[in-house]
C-alpha positions in Angstrom: -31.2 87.4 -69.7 -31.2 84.0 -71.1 -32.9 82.8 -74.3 -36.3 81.6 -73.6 -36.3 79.7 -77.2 -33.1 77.6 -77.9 -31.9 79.1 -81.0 -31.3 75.2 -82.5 -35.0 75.3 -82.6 -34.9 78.2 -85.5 -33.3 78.9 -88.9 -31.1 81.4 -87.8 -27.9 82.1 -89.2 -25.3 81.4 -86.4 -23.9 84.7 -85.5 -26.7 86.2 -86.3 -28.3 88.5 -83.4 -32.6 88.2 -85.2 -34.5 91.2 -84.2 -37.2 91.5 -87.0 -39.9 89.9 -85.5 -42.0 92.9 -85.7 -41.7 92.0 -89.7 -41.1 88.6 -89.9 -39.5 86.0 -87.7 -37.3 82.8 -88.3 -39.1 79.6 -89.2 -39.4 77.2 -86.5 -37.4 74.2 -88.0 -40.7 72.3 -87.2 -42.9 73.9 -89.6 -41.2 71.7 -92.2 -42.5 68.8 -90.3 -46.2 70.6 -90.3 -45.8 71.0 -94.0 -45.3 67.5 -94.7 -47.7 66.2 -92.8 -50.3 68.6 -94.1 -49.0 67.8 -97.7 -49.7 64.0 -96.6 -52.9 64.3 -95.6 -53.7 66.1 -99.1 -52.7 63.1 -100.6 -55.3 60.5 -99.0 -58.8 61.4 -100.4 -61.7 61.7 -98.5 -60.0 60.7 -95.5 -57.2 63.4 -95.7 -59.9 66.0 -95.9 -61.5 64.6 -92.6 -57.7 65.2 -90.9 -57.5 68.5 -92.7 -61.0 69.5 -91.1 -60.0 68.4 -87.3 -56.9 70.6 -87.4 -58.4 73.7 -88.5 -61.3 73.1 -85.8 -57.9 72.2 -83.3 -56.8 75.6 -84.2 -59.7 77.3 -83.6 -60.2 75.8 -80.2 -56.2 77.1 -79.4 -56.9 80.6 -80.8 -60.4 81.0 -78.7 -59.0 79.5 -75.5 -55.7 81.8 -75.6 -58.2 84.9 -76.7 -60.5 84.1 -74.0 -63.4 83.9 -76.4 -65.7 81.3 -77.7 -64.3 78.7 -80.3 -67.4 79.8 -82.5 -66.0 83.7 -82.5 -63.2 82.7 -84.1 -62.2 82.4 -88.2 -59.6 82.0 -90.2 -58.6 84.7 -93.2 -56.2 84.5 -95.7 -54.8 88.6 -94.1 -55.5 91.2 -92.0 -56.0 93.2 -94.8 -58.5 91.0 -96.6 -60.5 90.8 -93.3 -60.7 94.2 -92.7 -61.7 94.5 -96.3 -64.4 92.3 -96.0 -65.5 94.1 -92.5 -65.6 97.6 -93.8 -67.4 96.4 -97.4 -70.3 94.7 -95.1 -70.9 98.3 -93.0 -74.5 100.1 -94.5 -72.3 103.3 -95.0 -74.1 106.7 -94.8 -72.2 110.2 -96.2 -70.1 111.8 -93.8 -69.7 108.9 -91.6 -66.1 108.7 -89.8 -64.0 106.4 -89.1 -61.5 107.2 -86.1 -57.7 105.5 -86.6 -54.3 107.1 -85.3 -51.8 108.7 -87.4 -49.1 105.8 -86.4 -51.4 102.7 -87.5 -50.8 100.5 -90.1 -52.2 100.6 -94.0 -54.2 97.3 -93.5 -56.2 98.3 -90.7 -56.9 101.9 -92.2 -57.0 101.7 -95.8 -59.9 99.7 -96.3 -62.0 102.1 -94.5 -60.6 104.9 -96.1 -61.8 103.9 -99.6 -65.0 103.4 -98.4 -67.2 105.7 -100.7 -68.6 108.8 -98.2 -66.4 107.8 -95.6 -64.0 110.6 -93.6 -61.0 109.5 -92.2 -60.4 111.5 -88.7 -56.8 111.3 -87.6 -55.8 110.9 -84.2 -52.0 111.9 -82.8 -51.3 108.3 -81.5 -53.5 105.9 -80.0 -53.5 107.9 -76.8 -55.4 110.8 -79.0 -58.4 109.1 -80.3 -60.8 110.5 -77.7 -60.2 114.0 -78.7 -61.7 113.1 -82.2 -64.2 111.2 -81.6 -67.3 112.8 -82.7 -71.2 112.0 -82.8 -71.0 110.7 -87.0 -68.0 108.3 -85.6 -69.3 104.4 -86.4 -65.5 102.5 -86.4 -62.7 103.5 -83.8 -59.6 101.0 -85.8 -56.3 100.8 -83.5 -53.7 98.1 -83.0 -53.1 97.0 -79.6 -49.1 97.4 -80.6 -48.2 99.8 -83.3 -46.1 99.0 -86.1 -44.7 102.4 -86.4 -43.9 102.9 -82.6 -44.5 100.0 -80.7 -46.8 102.1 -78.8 -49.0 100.3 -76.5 -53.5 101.4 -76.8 -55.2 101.5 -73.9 -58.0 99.0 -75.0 -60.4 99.3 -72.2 -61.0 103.3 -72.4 -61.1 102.9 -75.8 -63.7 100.0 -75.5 -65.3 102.4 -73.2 -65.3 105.5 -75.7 -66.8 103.3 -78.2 -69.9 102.3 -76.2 -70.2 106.3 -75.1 -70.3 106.8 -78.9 -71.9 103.5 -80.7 -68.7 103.4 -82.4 -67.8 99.4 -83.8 -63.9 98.9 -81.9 -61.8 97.1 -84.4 -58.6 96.0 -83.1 -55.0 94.6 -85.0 -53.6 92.3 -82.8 -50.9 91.4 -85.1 -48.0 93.2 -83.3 -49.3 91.7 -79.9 -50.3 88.3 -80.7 -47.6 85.7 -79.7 -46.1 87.1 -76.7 -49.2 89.7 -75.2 -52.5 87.5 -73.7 -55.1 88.7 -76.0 -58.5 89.9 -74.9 -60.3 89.6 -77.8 -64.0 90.6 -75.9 -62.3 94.4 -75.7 -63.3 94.7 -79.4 -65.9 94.5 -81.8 -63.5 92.5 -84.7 -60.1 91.5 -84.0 -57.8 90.3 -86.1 -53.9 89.3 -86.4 -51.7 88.4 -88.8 -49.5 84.6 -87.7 -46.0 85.2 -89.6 -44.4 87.5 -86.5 -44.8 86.8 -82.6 -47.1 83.5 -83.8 -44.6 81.6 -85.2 -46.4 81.1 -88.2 -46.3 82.1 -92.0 -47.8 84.4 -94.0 -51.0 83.6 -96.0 -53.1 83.1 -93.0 -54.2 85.5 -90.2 -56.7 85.1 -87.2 -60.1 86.7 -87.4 -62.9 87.6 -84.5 -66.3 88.2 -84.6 -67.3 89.2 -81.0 -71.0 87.4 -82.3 -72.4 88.6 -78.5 -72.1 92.5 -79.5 -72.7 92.0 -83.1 -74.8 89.1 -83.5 -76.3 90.3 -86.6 -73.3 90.6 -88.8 -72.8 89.5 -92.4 -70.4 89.9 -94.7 -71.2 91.0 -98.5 -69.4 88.0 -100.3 -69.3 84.2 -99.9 -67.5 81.1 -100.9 -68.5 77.1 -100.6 -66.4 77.1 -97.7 -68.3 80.0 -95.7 -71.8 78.7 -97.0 -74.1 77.0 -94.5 -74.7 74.2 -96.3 -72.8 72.2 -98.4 -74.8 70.3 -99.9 -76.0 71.0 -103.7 -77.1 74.4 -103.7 -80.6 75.3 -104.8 -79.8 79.0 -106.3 -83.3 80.1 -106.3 -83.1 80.0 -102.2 -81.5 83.0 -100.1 -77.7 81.9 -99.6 -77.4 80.7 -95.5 -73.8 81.3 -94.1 -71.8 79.7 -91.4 -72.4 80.9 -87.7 -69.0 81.3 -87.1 -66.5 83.7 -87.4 -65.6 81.1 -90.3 -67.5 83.0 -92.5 -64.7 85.3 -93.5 -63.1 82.2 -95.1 -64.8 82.0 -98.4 -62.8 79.2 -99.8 -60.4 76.8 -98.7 -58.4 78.1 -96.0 -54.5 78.5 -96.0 -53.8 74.2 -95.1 -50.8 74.5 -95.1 -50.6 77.3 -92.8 -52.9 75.8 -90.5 -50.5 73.2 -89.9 -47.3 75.4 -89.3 -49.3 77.9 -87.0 -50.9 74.9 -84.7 -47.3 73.5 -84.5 -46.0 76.8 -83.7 -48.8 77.3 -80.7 -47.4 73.7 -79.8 -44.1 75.5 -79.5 -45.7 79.0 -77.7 -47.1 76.6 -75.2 -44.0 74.6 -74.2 -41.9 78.2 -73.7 -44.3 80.3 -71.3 -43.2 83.7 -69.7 -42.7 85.0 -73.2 -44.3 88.7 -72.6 -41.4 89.1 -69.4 -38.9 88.2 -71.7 -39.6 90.1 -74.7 -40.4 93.2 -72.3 -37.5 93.3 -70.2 -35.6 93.0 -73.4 -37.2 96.1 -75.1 -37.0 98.2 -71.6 -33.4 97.6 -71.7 -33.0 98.6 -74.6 -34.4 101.6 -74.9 -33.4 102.5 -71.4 -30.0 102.7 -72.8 -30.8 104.3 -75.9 -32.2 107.1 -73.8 -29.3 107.1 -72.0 -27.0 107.6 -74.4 -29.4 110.0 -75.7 -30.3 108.2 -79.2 -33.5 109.3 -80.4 -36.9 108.3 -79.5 -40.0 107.1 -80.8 -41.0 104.3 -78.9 -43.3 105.7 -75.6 -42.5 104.7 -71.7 -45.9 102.1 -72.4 -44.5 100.1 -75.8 -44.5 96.4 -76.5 -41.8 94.0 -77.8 -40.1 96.6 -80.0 -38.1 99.7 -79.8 -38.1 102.5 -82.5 -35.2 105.3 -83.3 -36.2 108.0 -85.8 -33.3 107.8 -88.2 -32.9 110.3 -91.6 -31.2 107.5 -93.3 -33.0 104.5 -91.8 -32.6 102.4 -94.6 -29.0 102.7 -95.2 -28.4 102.5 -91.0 -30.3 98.8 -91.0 -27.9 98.0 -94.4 -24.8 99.1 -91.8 -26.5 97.0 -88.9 -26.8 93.6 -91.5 -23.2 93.6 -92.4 -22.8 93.4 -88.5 -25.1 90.7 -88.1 -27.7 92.7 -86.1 -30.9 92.3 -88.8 -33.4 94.5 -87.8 -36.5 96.6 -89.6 -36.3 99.1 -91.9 -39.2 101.7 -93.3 -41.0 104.9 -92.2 -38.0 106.7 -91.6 -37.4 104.5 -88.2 -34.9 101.3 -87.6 -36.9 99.2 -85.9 -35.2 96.3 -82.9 -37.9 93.7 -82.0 -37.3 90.7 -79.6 -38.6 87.3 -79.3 -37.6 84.2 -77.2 -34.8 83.3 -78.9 -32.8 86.7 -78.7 -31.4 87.5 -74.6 -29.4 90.7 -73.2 -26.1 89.3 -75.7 -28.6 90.8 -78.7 -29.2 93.9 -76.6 -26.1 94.7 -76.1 -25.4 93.7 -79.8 -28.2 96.4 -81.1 -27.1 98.8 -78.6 -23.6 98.8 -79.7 -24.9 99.0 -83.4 -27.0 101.8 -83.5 -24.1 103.5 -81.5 -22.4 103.0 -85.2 -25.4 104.4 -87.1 -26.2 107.7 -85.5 
Protein backbone atom coordinates (compact mmCIF):
# COMPACT_ATOMS: atom_id res chain seq x y z
CA UNK A 1 0.00 0.00 0.00
CA UNK A 2 0.88 3.46 -0.99
CA UNK A 3 0.91 6.61 1.16
CA UNK A 4 -2.33 8.32 1.06
CA UNK A 5 -0.59 11.68 2.59
CA UNK A 6 2.68 12.71 0.76
CA UNK A 7 5.09 12.64 3.49
CA UNK A 8 6.51 16.33 2.05
CA UNK A 9 3.31 17.52 3.46
CA UNK A 10 4.58 16.54 7.25
CA UNK A 11 7.49 17.20 9.60
CA UNK A 12 8.83 14.00 9.56
CA UNK A 13 12.24 13.16 9.89
CA UNK A 14 13.31 11.48 6.57
CA UNK A 15 13.87 7.89 7.37
CA UNK A 16 11.73 7.97 9.79
CA UNK A 17 8.81 5.22 9.60
CA UNK A 18 5.87 7.72 12.17
CA UNK A 19 3.51 5.40 13.96
CA UNK A 20 2.40 7.40 17.05
CA UNK A 21 -0.55 8.84 15.92
CA UNK A 22 -2.54 7.23 18.59
CA UNK A 23 -0.31 9.85 20.86
CA UNK A 24 0.49 12.52 18.78
CA UNK A 25 1.10 12.93 15.09
CA UNK A 26 3.49 15.11 12.89
CA UNK A 27 2.47 18.70 12.15
CA UNK A 28 1.15 19.33 8.87
CA UNK A 29 3.76 21.83 7.55
CA UNK A 30 0.60 24.05 6.89
CA UNK A 31 -0.39 24.67 10.42
CA UNK A 32 2.46 27.22 10.37
CA UNK A 33 0.62 28.99 7.67
CA UNK A 34 -2.71 28.71 10.09
CA UNK A 35 -0.73 30.11 12.86
CA UNK A 36 0.25 33.16 11.11
CA UNK A 37 -2.68 33.96 9.74
CA UNK A 38 -4.53 33.55 12.99
CA UNK A 39 -1.64 35.62 14.67
CA UNK A 40 -2.51 38.36 11.85
CA UNK A 41 -5.84 38.64 12.45
CA UNK A 42 -5.05 39.13 16.30
CA UNK A 43 -3.29 42.00 15.30
CA UNK A 44 -6.21 44.08 13.46
CA UNK A 45 -8.67 45.23 16.22
CA UNK A 46 -12.14 44.99 15.97
CA UNK A 47 -12.00 43.67 12.59
CA UNK A 48 -9.57 40.71 13.38
CA UNK A 49 -11.97 39.63 16.01
CA UNK A 50 -14.88 39.62 13.34
CA UNK A 51 -12.32 37.00 11.17
CA UNK A 52 -11.52 35.26 14.39
CA UNK A 53 -15.37 34.74 15.01
CA UNK A 54 -16.20 33.33 11.24
CA UNK A 55 -13.52 30.69 11.54
CA UNK A 56 -14.53 29.28 14.72
CA UNK A 57 -18.28 29.25 13.40
CA UNK A 58 -16.43 27.63 9.93
CA UNK A 59 -15.27 24.98 12.17
CA UNK A 60 -18.20 24.24 13.76
CA UNK A 61 -20.14 23.91 10.50
CA UNK A 62 -17.07 21.18 9.38
CA UNK A 63 -17.18 19.30 12.72
CA UNK A 64 -21.33 19.01 12.59
CA UNK A 65 -21.43 18.15 8.93
CA UNK A 66 -18.61 15.34 9.26
CA UNK A 67 -20.52 14.24 12.75
CA UNK A 68 -23.79 14.23 11.08
CA UNK A 69 -25.16 16.54 13.69
CA UNK A 70 -26.51 19.97 13.88
CA UNK A 71 -23.91 22.99 13.71
CA UNK A 72 -25.69 24.24 17.05
CA UNK A 73 -24.63 20.57 18.90
CA UNK A 74 -21.39 21.27 18.48
CA UNK A 75 -18.62 23.36 20.97
CA UNK A 76 -15.35 23.77 21.30
CA UNK A 77 -13.28 22.82 24.78
CA UNK A 78 -9.95 23.49 25.64
CA UNK A 79 -9.67 19.04 26.45
CA UNK A 80 -11.45 16.09 26.69
CA UNK A 81 -10.70 16.04 30.13
CA UNK A 82 -11.93 19.51 30.96
CA UNK A 83 -15.25 18.62 29.08
CA UNK A 84 -15.90 15.63 30.77
CA UNK A 85 -15.11 17.61 33.91
CA UNK A 86 -17.60 20.07 33.27
CA UNK A 87 -20.26 17.20 32.19
CA UNK A 88 -19.96 15.10 35.23
CA UNK A 89 -19.86 18.41 37.78
CA UNK A 90 -23.33 19.51 36.05
CA UNK A 91 -25.06 15.84 36.93
CA UNK A 92 -27.62 16.27 40.25
CA UNK A 93 -25.68 13.23 41.81
CA UNK A 94 -27.54 11.00 44.25
CA UNK A 95 -25.43 8.34 46.71
CA UNK A 96 -24.78 5.19 45.24
CA UNK A 97 -25.27 6.26 41.78
CA UNK A 98 -22.90 4.36 39.12
CA UNK A 99 -21.26 5.15 36.52
CA UNK A 100 -20.48 2.22 33.95
CA UNK A 101 -16.79 2.61 32.03
CA UNK A 102 -14.43 -0.41 30.87
CA UNK A 103 -11.41 -1.51 32.55
CA UNK A 104 -9.26 -0.46 29.19
CA UNK A 105 -10.62 3.28 28.93
CA UNK A 106 -8.76 6.17 29.31
CA UNK A 107 -8.20 8.50 32.64
CA UNK A 108 -9.97 11.51 30.95
CA UNK A 109 -13.05 9.94 30.21
CA UNK A 110 -13.28 8.09 33.69
CA UNK A 111 -11.67 10.06 36.21
CA UNK A 112 -13.84 12.87 36.43
CA UNK A 113 -16.73 10.67 37.24
CA UNK A 114 -14.91 8.80 39.62
CA UNK A 115 -14.27 11.79 41.97
CA UNK A 116 -17.64 12.61 41.88
CA UNK A 117 -18.71 12.60 45.66
CA UNK A 118 -21.22 9.29 46.13
CA UNK A 119 -20.46 8.03 42.93
CA UNK A 120 -19.40 4.09 42.35
CA UNK A 121 -17.34 3.31 39.64
CA UNK A 122 -18.54 -0.27 38.08
CA UNK A 123 -15.81 -1.82 35.90
CA UNK A 124 -16.53 -3.62 32.88
CA UNK A 125 -13.87 -6.28 31.17
CA UNK A 126 -13.64 -4.31 27.81
CA UNK A 127 -16.09 -2.41 26.06
CA UNK A 128 -17.70 -5.65 24.97
CA UNK A 129 -18.59 -6.21 28.89
CA UNK A 130 -20.45 -3.31 29.87
CA UNK A 131 -23.92 -4.93 29.60
CA UNK A 132 -23.16 -7.43 32.21
CA UNK A 133 -22.75 -4.47 34.77
CA UNK A 134 -25.12 -2.42 34.01
CA UNK A 135 -27.49 -2.15 36.83
CA UNK A 136 -30.91 -0.24 37.70
CA UNK A 137 -28.65 2.85 39.98
CA UNK A 138 -26.55 3.08 36.47
CA UNK A 139 -27.03 7.02 35.15
CA UNK A 140 -23.62 7.37 32.76
CA UNK A 141 -22.38 4.33 30.50
CA UNK A 142 -18.53 6.33 29.44
CA UNK A 143 -16.62 4.34 26.54
CA UNK A 144 -14.47 5.39 23.63
CA UNK A 145 -15.40 4.43 20.35
CA UNK A 146 -11.41 3.24 19.94
CA UNK A 147 -9.54 2.43 23.00
CA UNK A 148 -6.35 3.84 23.92
CA UNK A 149 -5.11 0.79 25.68
CA UNK A 150 -6.24 -1.79 22.89
CA UNK A 151 -7.44 -0.24 19.95
CA UNK A 152 -10.49 -2.13 20.61
CA UNK A 153 -13.43 -1.13 18.60
CA UNK A 154 -17.24 -0.41 21.04
CA UNK A 155 -20.14 -1.40 19.59
CA UNK A 156 -21.96 1.98 19.81
CA UNK A 157 -25.40 1.17 18.80
CA UNK A 158 -26.06 -1.81 21.49
CA UNK A 159 -24.60 0.26 23.78
CA UNK A 160 -26.90 3.26 22.72
CA UNK A 161 -29.50 0.66 23.01
CA UNK A 162 -28.53 -0.49 26.70
CA UNK A 163 -28.58 2.99 27.73
CA UNK A 164 -32.15 3.76 26.75
CA UNK A 165 -33.18 0.13 28.37
CA UNK A 166 -31.54 1.65 31.46
CA UNK A 167 -31.94 5.68 31.35
CA UNK A 168 -28.33 5.65 31.43
CA UNK A 169 -26.61 9.24 29.76
CA UNK A 170 -24.00 7.46 26.82
CA UNK A 171 -20.87 9.49 26.79
CA UNK A 172 -18.61 8.74 24.17
CA UNK A 173 -14.45 9.61 23.48
CA UNK A 174 -14.05 9.90 20.00
CA UNK A 175 -10.53 10.91 20.25
CA UNK A 176 -8.94 7.61 19.00
CA UNK A 177 -11.56 7.56 16.12
CA UNK A 178 -11.86 11.01 14.99
CA UNK A 179 -9.78 11.71 11.79
CA UNK A 180 -9.94 8.62 9.95
CA UNK A 181 -13.52 6.72 11.48
CA UNK A 182 -17.06 8.80 10.13
CA UNK A 183 -18.30 9.84 13.47
CA UNK A 184 -21.94 9.40 14.51
CA UNK A 185 -22.14 11.69 16.99
CA UNK A 186 -26.39 11.11 17.46
CA UNK A 187 -25.14 7.44 19.03
CA UNK A 188 -24.36 9.37 22.31
CA UNK A 189 -25.58 11.56 24.79
CA UNK A 190 -21.96 13.84 24.86
CA UNK A 191 -19.20 13.25 22.66
CA UNK A 192 -16.16 14.51 22.68
CA UNK A 193 -12.51 14.27 20.92
CA UNK A 194 -9.44 15.49 21.39
CA UNK A 195 -7.74 17.23 17.66
CA UNK A 196 -3.80 16.66 18.16
CA UNK A 197 -3.94 12.75 16.74
CA UNK A 198 -6.02 11.41 13.62
CA UNK A 199 -7.38 15.34 13.30
CA UNK A 200 -4.30 16.85 12.33
CA UNK A 201 -4.53 19.33 14.87
CA UNK A 202 -2.72 20.42 18.13
CA UNK A 203 -3.26 20.08 21.45
CA UNK A 204 -5.16 22.72 23.60
CA UNK A 205 -8.42 22.33 21.77
CA UNK A 206 -10.80 19.31 21.63
CA UNK A 207 -14.33 18.95 19.98
CA UNK A 208 -17.40 18.81 22.26
CA UNK A 209 -21.23 17.49 21.67
CA UNK A 210 -24.26 18.17 23.15
CA UNK A 211 -26.80 15.82 21.54
CA UNK A 212 -29.45 19.14 22.62
CA UNK A 213 -32.45 16.65 21.03
CA UNK A 214 -32.02 13.98 24.01
CA UNK A 215 -30.77 16.37 26.56
CA UNK A 216 -32.36 19.60 25.84
CA UNK A 217 -32.29 20.69 29.23
CA UNK A 218 -28.60 20.63 30.05
CA UNK A 219 -26.49 23.10 31.86
CA UNK A 220 -23.34 23.21 32.94
CA UNK A 221 -22.33 24.50 36.61
CA UNK A 222 -19.75 27.32 35.54
CA UNK A 223 -19.56 30.06 33.02
CA UNK A 224 -17.38 32.50 31.20
CA UNK A 225 -18.16 35.82 28.98
CA UNK A 226 -17.61 33.72 26.17
CA UNK A 227 -20.42 31.03 27.07
CA UNK A 228 -22.80 33.83 28.45
CA UNK A 229 -25.90 34.63 26.38
CA UNK A 230 -25.43 37.98 26.18
CA UNK A 231 -22.66 40.06 25.85
CA UNK A 232 -23.63 42.98 26.62
CA UNK A 233 -22.94 44.73 30.07
CA UNK A 234 -24.10 42.30 32.56
CA UNK A 235 -26.77 43.24 35.03
CA UNK A 236 -25.58 40.84 38.11
CA UNK A 237 -28.77 41.04 39.88
CA UNK A 238 -30.51 39.08 36.82
CA UNK A 239 -30.23 35.02 36.52
CA UNK A 240 -27.02 34.40 34.18
CA UNK A 241 -28.56 33.27 30.42
CA UNK A 242 -26.03 30.89 28.53
CA UNK A 243 -25.41 30.15 24.95
CA UNK A 244 -27.75 27.49 23.15
CA UNK A 245 -25.09 25.84 21.78
CA UNK A 246 -22.79 23.28 22.61
CA UNK A 247 -20.53 26.48 22.86
CA UNK A 248 -21.33 26.65 26.25
CA UNK A 249 -18.59 24.47 27.38
CA UNK A 250 -16.22 27.30 26.14
CA UNK A 251 -16.20 29.63 29.05
CA UNK A 252 -13.59 32.00 27.73
CA UNK A 253 -11.84 32.53 24.71
CA UNK A 254 -11.39 29.52 22.78
CA UNK A 255 -7.95 27.97 21.68
CA UNK A 256 -7.47 30.75 18.28
CA UNK A 257 -4.87 29.56 17.42
CA UNK A 258 -5.91 26.08 17.38
CA UNK A 259 -8.87 26.77 15.60
CA UNK A 260 -6.93 27.83 12.75
CA UNK A 261 -4.51 24.75 12.52
CA UNK A 262 -7.43 22.16 13.05
CA UNK A 263 -9.72 23.94 10.17
CA UNK A 264 -6.56 23.81 7.93
CA UNK A 265 -6.03 20.37 8.82
CA UNK A 266 -9.92 19.29 7.94
CA UNK A 267 -8.87 21.33 4.67
CA UNK A 268 -6.15 18.65 4.39
CA UNK A 269 -8.58 15.50 5.71
CA UNK A 270 -10.94 16.54 2.92
CA UNK A 271 -8.43 16.64 0.01
CA UNK A 272 -7.07 12.88 0.99
CA UNK A 273 -10.47 10.69 1.33
CA UNK A 274 -10.35 6.81 1.84
CA UNK A 275 -8.42 7.38 5.01
CA UNK A 276 -10.37 4.60 7.30
CA UNK A 277 -9.23 1.81 4.20
CA UNK A 278 -5.94 2.88 4.56
CA UNK A 279 -5.26 3.07 8.12
CA UNK A 280 -7.25 -0.31 8.41
CA UNK A 281 -5.69 -2.44 5.97
CA UNK A 282 -2.54 -1.16 7.51
CA UNK A 283 -3.34 -2.22 11.12
CA UNK A 284 -4.87 -5.75 9.77
CA UNK A 285 -1.66 -6.41 8.25
CA UNK A 286 0.03 -5.90 10.84
CA UNK A 287 -1.28 -7.63 13.32
CA UNK A 288 -2.02 -10.50 11.01
CA UNK A 289 1.58 -11.03 10.93
CA UNK A 290 2.23 -10.48 14.46
CA UNK A 291 -0.16 -13.29 15.05
CA UNK A 292 1.52 -15.20 12.78
CA UNK A 293 4.70 -15.05 14.02
CA UNK A 294 2.98 -15.54 17.20
CA UNK A 295 3.95 -12.07 18.93
CA UNK A 296 1.55 -11.27 21.63
CA UNK A 297 -1.83 -9.89 21.45
CA UNK A 298 -3.88 -7.31 22.83
CA UNK A 299 -5.48 -5.71 20.09
CA UNK A 300 -9.06 -7.79 19.31
CA UNK A 301 -10.12 -9.20 15.55
CA UNK A 302 -12.60 -5.68 15.72
CA UNK A 303 -9.78 -2.81 16.52
CA UNK A 304 -9.20 0.49 14.77
CA UNK A 305 -6.05 2.31 13.42
CA UNK A 306 -3.63 0.76 15.98
CA UNK A 307 -2.18 -2.52 16.96
CA UNK A 308 -1.14 -3.37 20.67
CA UNK A 309 1.60 -6.16 21.90
CA UNK A 310 1.75 -6.66 25.71
CA UNK A 311 5.45 -6.26 26.37
CA UNK A 312 7.15 -6.66 30.14
CA UNK A 313 9.71 -4.12 29.12
CA UNK A 314 7.59 -1.81 26.87
CA UNK A 315 9.38 1.08 27.57
CA UNK A 316 12.84 -0.02 26.95
CA UNK A 317 11.43 -2.17 23.58
CA UNK A 318 9.96 1.40 22.03
CA UNK A 319 13.66 3.02 23.17
CA UNK A 320 15.14 -0.14 20.84
CA UNK A 321 12.47 0.62 18.09
CA UNK A 322 13.64 4.72 18.08
CA UNK A 323 17.13 4.02 17.54
CA UNK A 324 15.81 2.13 14.39
CA UNK A 325 13.74 4.80 13.29
CA UNK A 326 10.37 2.99 13.85
CA UNK A 327 8.80 5.66 16.71
CA UNK A 328 5.99 4.17 18.11
CA UNK A 329 3.95 4.47 21.74
CA UNK A 330 5.03 3.58 24.85
CA UNK A 331 2.94 3.13 28.34
CA UNK A 332 0.66 0.54 30.14
CA UNK A 333 2.94 -2.16 29.69
CA UNK A 334 2.04 -2.32 25.72
CA UNK A 335 4.15 -0.88 22.53
CA UNK A 336 1.67 0.58 20.76
CA UNK A 337 1.99 0.91 16.26
CA UNK A 338 -0.63 3.42 14.95
CA UNK A 339 -0.98 4.37 11.25
CA UNK A 340 -2.13 7.33 9.44
CA UNK A 341 -2.02 8.50 5.69
CA UNK A 342 1.33 9.15 5.48
CA UNK A 343 2.75 5.68 6.68
CA UNK A 344 2.08 2.51 3.68
CA UNK A 345 2.97 -1.36 3.87
CA UNK A 346 7.18 -0.13 3.73
CA UNK A 347 6.26 1.04 7.61
CA UNK A 348 4.53 -2.28 8.25
CA UNK A 349 6.98 -4.19 7.27
CA UNK A 350 9.40 -1.70 9.17
CA UNK A 351 7.39 -2.30 12.64
CA UNK A 352 7.01 -5.84 11.85
CA UNK A 353 10.70 -6.44 11.51
CA UNK A 354 11.15 -4.31 14.73
CA UNK A 355 9.20 -5.84 17.14
CA UNK A 356 10.71 -9.16 15.75
CA UNK A 357 13.97 -7.40 17.54
CA UNK A 358 12.10 -6.58 20.85
CA UNK A 359 10.51 -9.84 21.88
Amino acid sequence: MQPLFPLDDFHITPGVAHLCAGGKTPALRSAADAVVRYLADKSEGPTGDVRQEEEILGLRRRLAASWRCGVEDIGLVSSVAEGVAMLAGSLDWREGDEVVVPDIEYPSLAAPFALQPGVTLRVAEGAGGIAAVVTPRTRVIAVSSTSFLNAERADLPALRALADRTGALLVVDHTQSAGWMPIEASLADFAFAASYKWLLGISGIAVAYWNRARQPGWAPRSAGWYSMASQARPDWREPIGLVPSAMRFCRGNPNHAGVYVLNAALDYLEAHPGVEAHVTGLARELRRRCLEAQLPMMTPERHGASVCLPHPRAAEAVRALESQGILTWNGRGRIRVSFHGYNDGRDVERAFEGLLAVF
